[in-house]
C-alpha positions as CSV (number, residue, x, y, z in Angstrom):
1,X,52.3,-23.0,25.4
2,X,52.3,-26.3,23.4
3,X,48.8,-26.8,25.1
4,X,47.3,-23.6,24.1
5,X,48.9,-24.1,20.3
6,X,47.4,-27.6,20.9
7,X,43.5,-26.5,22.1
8,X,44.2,-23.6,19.6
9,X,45.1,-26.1,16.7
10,X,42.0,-28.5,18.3
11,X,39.9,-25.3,18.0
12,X,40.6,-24.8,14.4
13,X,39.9,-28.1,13.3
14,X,36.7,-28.6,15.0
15,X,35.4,-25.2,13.4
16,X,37.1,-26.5,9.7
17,X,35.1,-29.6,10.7
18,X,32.1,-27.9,11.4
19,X,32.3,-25.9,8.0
20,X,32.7,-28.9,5.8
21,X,29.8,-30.6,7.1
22,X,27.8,-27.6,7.1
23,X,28.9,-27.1,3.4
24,X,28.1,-30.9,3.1
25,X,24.9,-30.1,4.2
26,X,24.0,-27.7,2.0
27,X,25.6,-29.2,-1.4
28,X,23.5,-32.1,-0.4
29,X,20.1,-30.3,0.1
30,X,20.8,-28.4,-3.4
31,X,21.6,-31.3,-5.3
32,X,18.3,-32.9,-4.0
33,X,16.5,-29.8,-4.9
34,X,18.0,-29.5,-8.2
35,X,17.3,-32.8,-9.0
36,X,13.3,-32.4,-8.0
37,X,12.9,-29.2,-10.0
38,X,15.0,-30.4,-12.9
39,X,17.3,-28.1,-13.2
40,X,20.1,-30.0,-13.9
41,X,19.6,-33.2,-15.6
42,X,22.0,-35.2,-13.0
43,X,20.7,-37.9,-11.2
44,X,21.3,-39.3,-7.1
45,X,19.2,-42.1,-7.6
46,X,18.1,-45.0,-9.9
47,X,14.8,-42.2,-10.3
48,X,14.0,-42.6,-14.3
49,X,14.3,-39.5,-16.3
50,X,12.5,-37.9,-18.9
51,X,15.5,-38.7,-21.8
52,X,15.4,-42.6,-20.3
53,X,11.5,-42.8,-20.2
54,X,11.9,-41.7,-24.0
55,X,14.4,-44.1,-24.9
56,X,13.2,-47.0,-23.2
57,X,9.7,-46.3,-25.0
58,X,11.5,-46.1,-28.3
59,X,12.7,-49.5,-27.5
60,X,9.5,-51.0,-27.5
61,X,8.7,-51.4,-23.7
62,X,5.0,-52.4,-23.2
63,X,3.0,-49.5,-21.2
64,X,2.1,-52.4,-18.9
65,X,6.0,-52.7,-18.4
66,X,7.2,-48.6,-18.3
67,X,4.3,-48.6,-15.7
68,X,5.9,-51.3,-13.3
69,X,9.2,-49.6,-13.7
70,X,8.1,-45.4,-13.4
71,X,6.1,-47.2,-9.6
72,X,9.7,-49.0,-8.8
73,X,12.0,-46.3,-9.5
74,X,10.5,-43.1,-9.4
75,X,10.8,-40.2,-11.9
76,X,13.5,-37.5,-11.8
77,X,11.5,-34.6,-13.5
78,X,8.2,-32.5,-12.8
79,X,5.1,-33.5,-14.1
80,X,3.9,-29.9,-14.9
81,X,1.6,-29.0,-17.7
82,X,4.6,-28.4,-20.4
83,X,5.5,-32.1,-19.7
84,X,2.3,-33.7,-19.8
85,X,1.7,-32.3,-23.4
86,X,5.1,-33.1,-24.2
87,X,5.1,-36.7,-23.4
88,X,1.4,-37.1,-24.6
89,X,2.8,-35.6,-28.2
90,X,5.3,-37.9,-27.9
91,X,3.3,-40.5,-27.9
92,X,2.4,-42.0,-24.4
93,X,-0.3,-43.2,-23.2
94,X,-3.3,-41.5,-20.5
95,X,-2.5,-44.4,-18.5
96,X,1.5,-44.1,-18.1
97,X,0.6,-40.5,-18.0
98,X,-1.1,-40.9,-15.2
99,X,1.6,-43.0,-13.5
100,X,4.5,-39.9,-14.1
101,X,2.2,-37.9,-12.3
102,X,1.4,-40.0,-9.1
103,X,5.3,-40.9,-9.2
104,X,5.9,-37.2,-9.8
105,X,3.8,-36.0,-6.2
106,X,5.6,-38.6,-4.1
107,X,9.2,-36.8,-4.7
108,X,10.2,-35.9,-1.2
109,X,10.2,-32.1,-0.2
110,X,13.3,-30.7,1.8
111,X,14.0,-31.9,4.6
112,X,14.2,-28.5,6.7
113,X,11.2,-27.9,9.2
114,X,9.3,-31.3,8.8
115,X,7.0,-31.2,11.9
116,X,5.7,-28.0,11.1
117,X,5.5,-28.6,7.6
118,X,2.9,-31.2,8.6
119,X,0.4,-28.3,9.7
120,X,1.8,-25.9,7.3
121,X,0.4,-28.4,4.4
122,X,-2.8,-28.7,6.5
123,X,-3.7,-25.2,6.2
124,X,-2.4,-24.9,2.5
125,X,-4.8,-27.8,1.4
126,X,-7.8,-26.1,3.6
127,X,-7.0,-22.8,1.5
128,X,-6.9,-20.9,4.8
129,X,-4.4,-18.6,3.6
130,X,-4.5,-15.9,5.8
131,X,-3.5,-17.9,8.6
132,X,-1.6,-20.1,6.7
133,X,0.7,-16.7,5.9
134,X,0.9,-16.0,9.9
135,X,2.0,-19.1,10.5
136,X,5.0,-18.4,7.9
137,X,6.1,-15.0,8.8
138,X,6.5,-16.1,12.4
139,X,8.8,-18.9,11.4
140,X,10.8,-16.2,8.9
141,X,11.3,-14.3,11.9
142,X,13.2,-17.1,13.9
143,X,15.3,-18.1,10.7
144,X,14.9,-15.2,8.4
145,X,17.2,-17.7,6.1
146,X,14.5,-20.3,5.8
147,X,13.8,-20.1,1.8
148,X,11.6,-22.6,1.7
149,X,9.1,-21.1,4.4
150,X,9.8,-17.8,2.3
151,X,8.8,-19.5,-0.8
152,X,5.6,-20.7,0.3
153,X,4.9,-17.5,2.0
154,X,4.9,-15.7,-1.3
155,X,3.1,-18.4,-3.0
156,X,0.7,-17.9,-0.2
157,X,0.6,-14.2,-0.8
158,X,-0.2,-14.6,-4.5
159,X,-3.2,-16.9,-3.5
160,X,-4.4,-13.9,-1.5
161,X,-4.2,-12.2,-4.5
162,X,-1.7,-10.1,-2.2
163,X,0.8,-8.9,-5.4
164,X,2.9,-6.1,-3.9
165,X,3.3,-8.2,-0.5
166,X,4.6,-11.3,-2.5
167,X,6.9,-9.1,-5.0
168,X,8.4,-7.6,-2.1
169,X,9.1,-10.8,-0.8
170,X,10.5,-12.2,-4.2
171,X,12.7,-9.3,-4.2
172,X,14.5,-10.4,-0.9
173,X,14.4,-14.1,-1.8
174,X,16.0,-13.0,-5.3
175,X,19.1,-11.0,-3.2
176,X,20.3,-14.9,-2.6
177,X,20.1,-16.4,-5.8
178,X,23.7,-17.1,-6.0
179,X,23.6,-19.3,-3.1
180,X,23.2,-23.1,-3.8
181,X,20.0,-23.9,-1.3
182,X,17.8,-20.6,-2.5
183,X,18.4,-21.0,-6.2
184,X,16.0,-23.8,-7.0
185,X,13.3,-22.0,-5.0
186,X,14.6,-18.4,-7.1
187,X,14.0,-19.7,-10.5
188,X,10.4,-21.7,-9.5
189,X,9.3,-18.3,-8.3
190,X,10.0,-16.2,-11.3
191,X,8.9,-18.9,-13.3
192,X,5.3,-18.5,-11.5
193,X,5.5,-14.7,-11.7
194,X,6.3,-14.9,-15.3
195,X,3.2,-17.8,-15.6
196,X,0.5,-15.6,-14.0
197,X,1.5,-12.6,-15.9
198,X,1.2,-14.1,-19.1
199,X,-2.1,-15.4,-17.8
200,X,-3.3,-12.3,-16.7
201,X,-2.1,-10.4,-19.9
202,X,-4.1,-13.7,-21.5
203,X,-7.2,-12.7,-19.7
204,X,-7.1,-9.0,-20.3
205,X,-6.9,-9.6,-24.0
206,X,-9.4,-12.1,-23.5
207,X,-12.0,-10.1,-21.5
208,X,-11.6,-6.8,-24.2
209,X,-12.6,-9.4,-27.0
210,X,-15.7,-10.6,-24.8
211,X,-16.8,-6.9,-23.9
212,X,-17.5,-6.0,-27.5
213,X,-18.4,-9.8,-28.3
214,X,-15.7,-10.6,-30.6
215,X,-16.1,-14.2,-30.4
216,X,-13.6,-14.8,-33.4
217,X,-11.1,-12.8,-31.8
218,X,-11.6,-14.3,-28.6
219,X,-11.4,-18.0,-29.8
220,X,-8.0,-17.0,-31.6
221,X,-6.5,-15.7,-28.1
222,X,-7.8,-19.0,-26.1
223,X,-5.4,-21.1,-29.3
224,X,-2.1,-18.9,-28.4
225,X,-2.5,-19.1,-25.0
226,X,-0.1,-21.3,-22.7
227,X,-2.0,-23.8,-22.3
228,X,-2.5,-27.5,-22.7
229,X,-5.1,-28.8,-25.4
230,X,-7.6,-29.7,-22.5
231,X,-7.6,-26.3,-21.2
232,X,-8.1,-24.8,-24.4
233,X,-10.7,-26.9,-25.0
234,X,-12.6,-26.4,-21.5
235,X,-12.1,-22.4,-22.2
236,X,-14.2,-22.6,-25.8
237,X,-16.6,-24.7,-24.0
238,X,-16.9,-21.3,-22.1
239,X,-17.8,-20.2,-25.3
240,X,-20.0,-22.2,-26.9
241,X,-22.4,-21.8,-23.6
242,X,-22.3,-18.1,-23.8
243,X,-23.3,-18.1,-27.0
244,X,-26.3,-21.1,-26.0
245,X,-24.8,-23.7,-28.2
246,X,-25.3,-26.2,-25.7
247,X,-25.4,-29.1,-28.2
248,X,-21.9,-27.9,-29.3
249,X,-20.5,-27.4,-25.8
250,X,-21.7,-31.1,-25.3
251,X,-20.0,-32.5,-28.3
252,X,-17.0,-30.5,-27.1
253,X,-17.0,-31.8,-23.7
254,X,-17.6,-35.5,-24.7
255,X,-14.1,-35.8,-26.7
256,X,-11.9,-34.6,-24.4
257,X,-9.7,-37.3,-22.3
258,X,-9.4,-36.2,-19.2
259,X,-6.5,-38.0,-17.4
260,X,-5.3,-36.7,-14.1
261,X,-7.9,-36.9,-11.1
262,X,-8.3,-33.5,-10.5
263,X,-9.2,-32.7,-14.3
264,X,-11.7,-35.7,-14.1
265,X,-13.4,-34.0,-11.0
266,X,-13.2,-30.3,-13.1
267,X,-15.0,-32.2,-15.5
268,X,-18.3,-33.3,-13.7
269,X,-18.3,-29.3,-12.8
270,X,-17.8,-28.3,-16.6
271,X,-20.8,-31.4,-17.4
272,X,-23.1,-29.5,-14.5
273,X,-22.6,-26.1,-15.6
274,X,-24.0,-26.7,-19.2
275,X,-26.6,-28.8,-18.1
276,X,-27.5,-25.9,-15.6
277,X,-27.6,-22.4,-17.6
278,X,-29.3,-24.8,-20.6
279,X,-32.0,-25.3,-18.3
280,X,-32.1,-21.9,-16.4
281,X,-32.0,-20.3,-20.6
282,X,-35.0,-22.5,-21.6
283,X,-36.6,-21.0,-18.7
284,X,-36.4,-17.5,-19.4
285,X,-36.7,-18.3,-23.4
286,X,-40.3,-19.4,-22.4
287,X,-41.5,-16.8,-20.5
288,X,-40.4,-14.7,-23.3
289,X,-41.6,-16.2,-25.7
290,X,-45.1,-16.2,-23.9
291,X,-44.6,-12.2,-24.5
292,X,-43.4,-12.3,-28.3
293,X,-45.7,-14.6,-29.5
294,X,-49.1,-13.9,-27.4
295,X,-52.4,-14.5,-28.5
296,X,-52.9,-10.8,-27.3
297,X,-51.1,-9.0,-30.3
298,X,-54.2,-7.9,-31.7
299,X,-56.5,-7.1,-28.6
300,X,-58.3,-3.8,-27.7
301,X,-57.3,-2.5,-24.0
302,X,-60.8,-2.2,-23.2
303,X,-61.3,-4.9,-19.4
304,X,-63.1,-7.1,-18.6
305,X,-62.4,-9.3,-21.7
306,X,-64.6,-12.3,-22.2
307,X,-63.1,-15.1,-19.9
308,X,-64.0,-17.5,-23.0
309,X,-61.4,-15.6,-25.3
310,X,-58.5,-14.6,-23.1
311,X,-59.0,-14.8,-19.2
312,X,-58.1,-11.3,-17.6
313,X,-55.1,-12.7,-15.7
314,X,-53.1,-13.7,-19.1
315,X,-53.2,-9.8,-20.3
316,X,-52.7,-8.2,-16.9
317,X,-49.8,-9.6,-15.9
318,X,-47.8,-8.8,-19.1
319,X,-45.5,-5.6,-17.7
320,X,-43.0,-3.8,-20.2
321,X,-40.7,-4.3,-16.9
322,X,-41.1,-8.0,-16.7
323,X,-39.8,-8.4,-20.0
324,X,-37.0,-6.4,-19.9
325,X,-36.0,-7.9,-16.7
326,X,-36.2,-10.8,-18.3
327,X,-33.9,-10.1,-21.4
328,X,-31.4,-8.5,-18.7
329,X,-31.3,-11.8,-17.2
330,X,-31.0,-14.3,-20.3
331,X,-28.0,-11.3,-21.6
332,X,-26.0,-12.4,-18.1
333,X,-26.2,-15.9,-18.8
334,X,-25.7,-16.2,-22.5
335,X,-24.0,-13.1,-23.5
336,X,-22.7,-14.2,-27.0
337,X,-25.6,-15.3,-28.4
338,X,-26.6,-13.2,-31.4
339,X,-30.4,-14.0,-30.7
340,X,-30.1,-12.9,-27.4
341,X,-28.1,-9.8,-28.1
342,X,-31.1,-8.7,-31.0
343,X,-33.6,-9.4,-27.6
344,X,-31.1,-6.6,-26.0
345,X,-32.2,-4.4,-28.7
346,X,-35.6,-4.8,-28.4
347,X,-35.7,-4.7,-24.4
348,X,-33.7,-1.2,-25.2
349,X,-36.3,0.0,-27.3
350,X,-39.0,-0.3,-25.2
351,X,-37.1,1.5,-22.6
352,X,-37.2,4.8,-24.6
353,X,-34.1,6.6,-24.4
354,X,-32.8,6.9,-27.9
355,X,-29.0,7.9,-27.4
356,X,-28.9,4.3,-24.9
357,X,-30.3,2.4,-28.2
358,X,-28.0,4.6,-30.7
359,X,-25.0,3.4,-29.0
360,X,-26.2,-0.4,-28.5
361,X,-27.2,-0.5,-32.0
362,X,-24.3,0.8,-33.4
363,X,-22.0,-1.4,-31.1
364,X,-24.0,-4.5,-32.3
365,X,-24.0,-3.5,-36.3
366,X,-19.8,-3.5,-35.7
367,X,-19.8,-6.7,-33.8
368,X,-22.9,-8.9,-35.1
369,X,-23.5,-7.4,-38.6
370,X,-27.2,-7.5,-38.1
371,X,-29.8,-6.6,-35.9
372,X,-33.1,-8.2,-35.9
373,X,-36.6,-6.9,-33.9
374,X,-39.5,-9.0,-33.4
375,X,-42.5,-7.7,-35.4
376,X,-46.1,-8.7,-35.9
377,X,-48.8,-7.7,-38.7
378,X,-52.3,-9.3,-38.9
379,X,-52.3,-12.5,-39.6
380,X,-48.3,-13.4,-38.6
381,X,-45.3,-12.9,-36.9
382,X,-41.9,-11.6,-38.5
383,X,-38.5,-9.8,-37.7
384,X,-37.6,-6.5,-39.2
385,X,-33.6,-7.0,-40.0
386,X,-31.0,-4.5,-40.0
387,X,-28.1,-5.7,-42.1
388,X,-25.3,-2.8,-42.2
389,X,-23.1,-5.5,-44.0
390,X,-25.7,-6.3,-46.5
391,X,-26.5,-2.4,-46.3
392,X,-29.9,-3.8,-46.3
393,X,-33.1,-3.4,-44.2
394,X,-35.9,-6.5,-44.8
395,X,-38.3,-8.3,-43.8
396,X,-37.5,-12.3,-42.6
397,X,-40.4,-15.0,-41.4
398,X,-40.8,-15.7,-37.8
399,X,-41.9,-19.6,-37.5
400,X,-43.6,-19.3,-34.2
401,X,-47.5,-20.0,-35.3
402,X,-50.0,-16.6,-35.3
403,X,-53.2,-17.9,-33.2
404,X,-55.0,-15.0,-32.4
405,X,-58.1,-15.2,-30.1
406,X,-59.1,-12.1,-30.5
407,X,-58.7,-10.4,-34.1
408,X,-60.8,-7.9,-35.3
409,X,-58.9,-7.4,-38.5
410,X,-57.6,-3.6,-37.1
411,X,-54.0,-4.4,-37.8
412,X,-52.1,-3.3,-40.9
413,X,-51.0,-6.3,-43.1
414,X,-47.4,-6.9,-43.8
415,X,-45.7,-5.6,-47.0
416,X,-42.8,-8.2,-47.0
417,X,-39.4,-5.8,-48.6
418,X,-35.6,-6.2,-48.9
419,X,-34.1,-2.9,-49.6
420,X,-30.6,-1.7,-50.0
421,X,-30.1,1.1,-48.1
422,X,-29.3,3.5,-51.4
423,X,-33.4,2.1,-52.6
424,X,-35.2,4.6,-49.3
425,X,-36.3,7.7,-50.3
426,X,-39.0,7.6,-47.0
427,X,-39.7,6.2,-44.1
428,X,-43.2,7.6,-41.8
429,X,-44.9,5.8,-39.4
430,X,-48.8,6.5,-38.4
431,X,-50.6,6.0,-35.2
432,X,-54.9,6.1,-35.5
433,X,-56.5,5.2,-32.5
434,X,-60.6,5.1,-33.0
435,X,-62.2,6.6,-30.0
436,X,-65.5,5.0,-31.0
437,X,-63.9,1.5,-30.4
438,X,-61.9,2.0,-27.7
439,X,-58.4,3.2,-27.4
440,X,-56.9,0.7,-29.8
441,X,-54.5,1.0,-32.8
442,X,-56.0,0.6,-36.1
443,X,-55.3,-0.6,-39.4
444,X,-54.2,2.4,-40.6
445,X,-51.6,2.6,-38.3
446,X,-48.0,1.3,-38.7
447,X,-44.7,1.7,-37.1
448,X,-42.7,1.7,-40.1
449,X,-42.9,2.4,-44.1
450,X,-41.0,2.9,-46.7
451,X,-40.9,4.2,-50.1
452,X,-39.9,2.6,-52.3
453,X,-42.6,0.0,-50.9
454,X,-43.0,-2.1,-47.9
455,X,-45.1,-1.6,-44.7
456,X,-43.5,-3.0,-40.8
457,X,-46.8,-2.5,-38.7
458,X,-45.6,-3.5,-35.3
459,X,-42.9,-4.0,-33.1
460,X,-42.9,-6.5,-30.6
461,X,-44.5,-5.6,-27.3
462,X,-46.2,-2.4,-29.4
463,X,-49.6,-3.0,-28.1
464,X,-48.8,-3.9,-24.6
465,X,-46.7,-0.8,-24.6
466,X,-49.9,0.8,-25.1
467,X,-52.3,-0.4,-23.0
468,X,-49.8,-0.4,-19.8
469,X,-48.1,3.0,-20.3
470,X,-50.2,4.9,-22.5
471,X,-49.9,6.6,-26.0
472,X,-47.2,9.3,-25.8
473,X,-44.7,6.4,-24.9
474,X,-45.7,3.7,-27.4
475,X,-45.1,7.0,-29.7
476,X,-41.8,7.9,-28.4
477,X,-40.8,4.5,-28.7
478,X,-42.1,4.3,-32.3
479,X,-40.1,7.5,-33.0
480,X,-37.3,6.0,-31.7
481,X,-37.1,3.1,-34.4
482,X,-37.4,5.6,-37.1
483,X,-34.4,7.6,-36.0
484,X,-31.9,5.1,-35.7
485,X,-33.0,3.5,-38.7
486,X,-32.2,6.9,-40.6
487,X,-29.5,7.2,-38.7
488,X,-28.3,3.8,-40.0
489,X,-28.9,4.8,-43.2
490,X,-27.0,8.1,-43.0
491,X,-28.2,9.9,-46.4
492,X,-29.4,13.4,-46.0
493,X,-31.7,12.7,-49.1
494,X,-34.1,10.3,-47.1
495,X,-36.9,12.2,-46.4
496,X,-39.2,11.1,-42.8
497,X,-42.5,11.6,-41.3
498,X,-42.1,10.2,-37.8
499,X,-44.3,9.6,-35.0
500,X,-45.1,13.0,-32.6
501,X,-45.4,11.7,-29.4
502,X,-46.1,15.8,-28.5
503,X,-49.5,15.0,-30.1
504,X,-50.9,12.1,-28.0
505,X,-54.0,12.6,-26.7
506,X,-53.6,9.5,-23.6
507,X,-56.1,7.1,-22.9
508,X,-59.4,7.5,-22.0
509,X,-61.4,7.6,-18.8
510,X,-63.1,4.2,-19.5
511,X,-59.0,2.6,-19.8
512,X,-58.2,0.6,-16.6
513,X,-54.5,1.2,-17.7
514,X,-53.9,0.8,-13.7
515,X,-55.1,-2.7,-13.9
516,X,-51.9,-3.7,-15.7
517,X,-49.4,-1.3,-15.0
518,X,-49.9,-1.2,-10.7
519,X,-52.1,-4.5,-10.5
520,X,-54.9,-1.9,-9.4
521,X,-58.0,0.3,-10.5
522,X,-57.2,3.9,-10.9
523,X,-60.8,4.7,-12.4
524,X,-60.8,7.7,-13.8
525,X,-58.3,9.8,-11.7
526,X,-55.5,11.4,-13.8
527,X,-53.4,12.3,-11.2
528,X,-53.5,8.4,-9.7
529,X,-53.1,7.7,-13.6
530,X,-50.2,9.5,-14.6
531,X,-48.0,8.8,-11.0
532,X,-48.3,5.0,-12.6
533,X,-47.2,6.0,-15.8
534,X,-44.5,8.0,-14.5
535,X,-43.6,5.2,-12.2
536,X,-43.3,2.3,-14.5
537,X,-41.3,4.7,-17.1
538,X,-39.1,5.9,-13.8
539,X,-38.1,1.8,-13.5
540,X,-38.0,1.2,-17.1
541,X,-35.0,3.8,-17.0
542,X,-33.9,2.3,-14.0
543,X,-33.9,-1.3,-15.8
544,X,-32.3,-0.6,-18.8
545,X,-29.8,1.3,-16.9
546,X,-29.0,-1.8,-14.7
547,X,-29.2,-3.7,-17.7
548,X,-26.4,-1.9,-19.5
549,X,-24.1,-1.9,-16.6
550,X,-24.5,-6.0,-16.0
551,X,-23.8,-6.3,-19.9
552,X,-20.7,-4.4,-19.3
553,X,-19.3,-6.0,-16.6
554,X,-20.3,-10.0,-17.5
555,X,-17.1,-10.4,-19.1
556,X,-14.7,-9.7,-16.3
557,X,-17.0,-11.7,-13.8
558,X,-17.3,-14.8,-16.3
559,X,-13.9,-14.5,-17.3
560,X,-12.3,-14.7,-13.7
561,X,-14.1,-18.1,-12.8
562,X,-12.8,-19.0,-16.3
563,X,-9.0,-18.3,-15.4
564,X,-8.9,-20.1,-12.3
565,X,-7.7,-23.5,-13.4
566,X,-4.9,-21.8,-15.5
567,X,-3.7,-19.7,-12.5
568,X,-4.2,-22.7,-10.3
569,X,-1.6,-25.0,-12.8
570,X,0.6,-21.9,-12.8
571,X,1.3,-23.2,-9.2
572,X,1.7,-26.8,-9.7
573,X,5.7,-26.9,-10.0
574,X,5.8,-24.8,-6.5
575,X,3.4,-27.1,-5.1
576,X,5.6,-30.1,-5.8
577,X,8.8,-28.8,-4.9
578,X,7.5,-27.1,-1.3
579,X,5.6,-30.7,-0.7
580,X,2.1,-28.9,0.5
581,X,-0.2,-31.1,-1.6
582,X,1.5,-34.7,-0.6
């Protein structure tokens, strides 16, 4: 009996024993934890924290000094974003900055499941994710009470981009926060939940400001966010290229002190990317250029031309396509720039579909203030200018040089004007072309007028328009203009005598129209004729309508690259307390 009290008595103490080292255990791990998340401003070593550093910097201790001592001791708080702009707001230096964050990556991870941590980190650091989260939920299912490998599985999941998956698996990790060891790993997780959805709330905001290029309102959304001053500053840099003030971005880019590596290393890609859509937006500016400002303005569409005066290739490979194309692509890479976003007008113009320009018009007007469209007369080049803040239309000199090769003095001369929109009482437009000289638009002929006074006589591209699609389109397109310029103006007491593109007679036998518009004769067969004409109109439509949906949809595309670095910060304090990135 006294030997079965005795085992029993034996029994009790070794499972009491047990207990207490088991709670031992686990006091110890969260005190460890605690301290590497600061949570609790305690300390279990001579580790230096974040009131001491202050002090002893108040003192007068020399960075050289603080620097010694931060590589001796250690730090006792995370180096996350919030800290870094603290401490650099309080006054330290890049370098000692530099020296809490090294100290701040070599605080130890926990201790639980260190081998396979070792491969775990591996795959984290390789971004191979989907394994990575494999790997995890087959150790959750041996120790279901592993918080740690639960942590970094939903931290994996959110890297996925996998939402729902990791939110479930917050919600079980959450069930434990009142025990000791899960705690820590609790509050870092809602702490990154409640990070990415401000970011993502961020980026929405940001993204509706971009889509109806609101680059005031987008600046002031980039200043509230949550961010540090660099990451601000590397977001309007964002800016300043989409709107193709590289020399800005430049300036931007050369005062900012990048300290930690990884932010030095962003930095050669933020230096690379200016450099590169400069160069690939000088490109494109060129080539249109070489269609705005042509020598071939003022030419009849009457081939062969005399090789001395403008070699055939130069005028039959202009296409209305090309140059629409063309705008499409310079709109993707510098979608803010109020130049570039005019060209949009233009390029929708041409394309002939006036509800599609209505709405872009009217959507630039709200944003922009102003439209301007590339015009030419006889002897110069000029841009008509719709100003709905001014409630003005005028006239404004174009300083590319007028060269002509070819000028037979057929063009309408400019009648410079600046008129307030209450000063129209007309607008007409007139197209003569002379048979006798070939099918050519003469003097008499102008796409806009107004009464008052003041005479616009051609749009950019107006010509080539006409020799490469054929008279009823360069008159729809004329039309065009004239409506949504009434329809700018919005009095019912304007009176208008538009273009009929009903009334277009289309070109004549002797026009090689197929040279330019297929690369090919087509003689004097109208069927062959008209199938090109349809054809090039049928991907002019096409165009614009990709054009439209790119424009759309550059902001979210942009925008995501954009975010990246924030999201990617969001994910530091995780990082450092899990040990994947030492």
């Amino acid at each position: 009996m006294r030997k079965a009290a005795k085992r029993s008595t034996n029994s009790i103490s070794n499972t009491s024993l047990k207990s207490i080292r088991l709670r031992n255990s686990i006091c110890f791990l969260a005190v460890l934890l605690f301290v590497v998340t600061n949570i609790f401003a305690q300390t279990v070593t001579n580790a230096i924290s974040k009131d001491k550093l202050v002090a002893l910097k108040t003192a007068g201790v020399s960075d050289s000094v603080l620097i010694q001592q931060i590589q001796k001791d250690g730090i006792s708080f995370d180096m996350n974003s919030d800290t870094t702009l603290e401490l650099k707001n309080a006054g330290f230096s890049n370098e000692i900055l530099q020296a809490l964050l090294q100290a701040s990556s070599k605080v130890p991870a926990g201790p639980t499941h260190a081998t396979q941590n070792d491969s775990v980190a591996t795959l984290y650091k390789a971004g191979r994710f989907p394994e990575l989260a494999d790997r995890l939920r087959a150790l959750l299912k041996t120790d279901p009470s592993d918080y740690r490998t639960q942590t970094l599985l939903i931290m994996t999941l959110l890297k996925m981009k996998e939402k729902d998956a990791a939110k479930s698996e917050y919600e079980q990790l959450a069930a434990h926060d009142q025990d000791p060891v899960a705690a820590p790993f609790v509050k870092q997780v809602m702490g990154l939940l409640d990070s990415l959805e401000r970011t993502e709330k961020a980026k929405a905001q940001l993204i509706d400001a971009l889509k109806d290029y609101r680059v005031a309102d987008a600046t002031a959304i980039i200043d509230q966010l949550s961010a540090s001053p660099v990451q601000k500053e590397i977001l309007k840099i964002n800016l300043d290229v989409y709107e193709a003030k590289f020399d800005q971005a430049r300036d931007r880019f050369s005062k900012i002190q990048f300290a930690s590596y990884s932010e030095k290393e962003r930095s050669v890609k933020i230096g690379d990317n200016i450099t590169k859509t400069e160069a690939a937006y000088k490109k494109l500016k060129s080539r249109i250029d070489w269609y705005l400002y042509p020598p071939l303005a003022p030419v009849k569409c009457v081939f062969p031309l005399s090789a001395n005066l403008i070699p055939d290739h130069e005028l039959t490979s202009q296409t209305v396509r090309e140059y629409v194309e063309l705008v499409n692509n310079l709109t993707q890479l510098t979608p803010l720039s109020d130049e570039v976003r005019s060209l949009s007008f233009h390029a929708q113009l041409l394309g002939g579909q006036y509800d599609q320009l209505e709405l872009l018009g009217d959507q630039l007007l709200k944003t922009n203030g102003r439209i301007r469209v590339p015009f030419y007369a006889s002897d110069r080049f000029f841009q008509l200018v719709i100003d709905s803040q001014r409630k003005h239309v005028y006239t404004e000199a174009d300083p590319h040089p007028y060269e002509p090769r070819l000028s037979y003095g057929w063009w309408a001369d400019l009648v410079p004007f600046d008129l307030a929109f209450a000063q129209i009482k007309s607008i007409s437009q007139k197209a003569y072309h002379a048979p006798g000289y070939g099918p050519v638009i003469q003097k008499k002929s102008y796409a806009l007028k107004f009464e008052l006074s003041g005479v616009a006589p051609n749009y950019g591209l107006m010509n080539i328009l006409y020799c490469t699609v054929g008279e009823k389109a360069e008159l729809t397109v004329t039309r065009n203009l004239g409506q949504y310029i009434l329809h700018v103006l919005g009095g019912t007491d304007v009176t208008a005598d538009l273009a009929d593109p009903s009334k277009a007679k289309g070109p004549s036998s002797g026009w090689l129209t197929g040279l330019l518009v297929a690369g090919a004769s087509m003689s004097s067969n109208p069927g062959l004729k008209d199938a090109a004409v349809q054809g090039l109109q049928a991907d002019q439509a096409q165009q614009i309508a990709n054009y439209q949906a790119q424009q759309a949809a550059w902001g979210s595309f942009t925008t995501q690259d954009t975010f990246n670095f924030l999201e990617a910060d969001a994910f530091t304090g995780l990082e450092q307390l899990l040990g994947v990135l030492n």
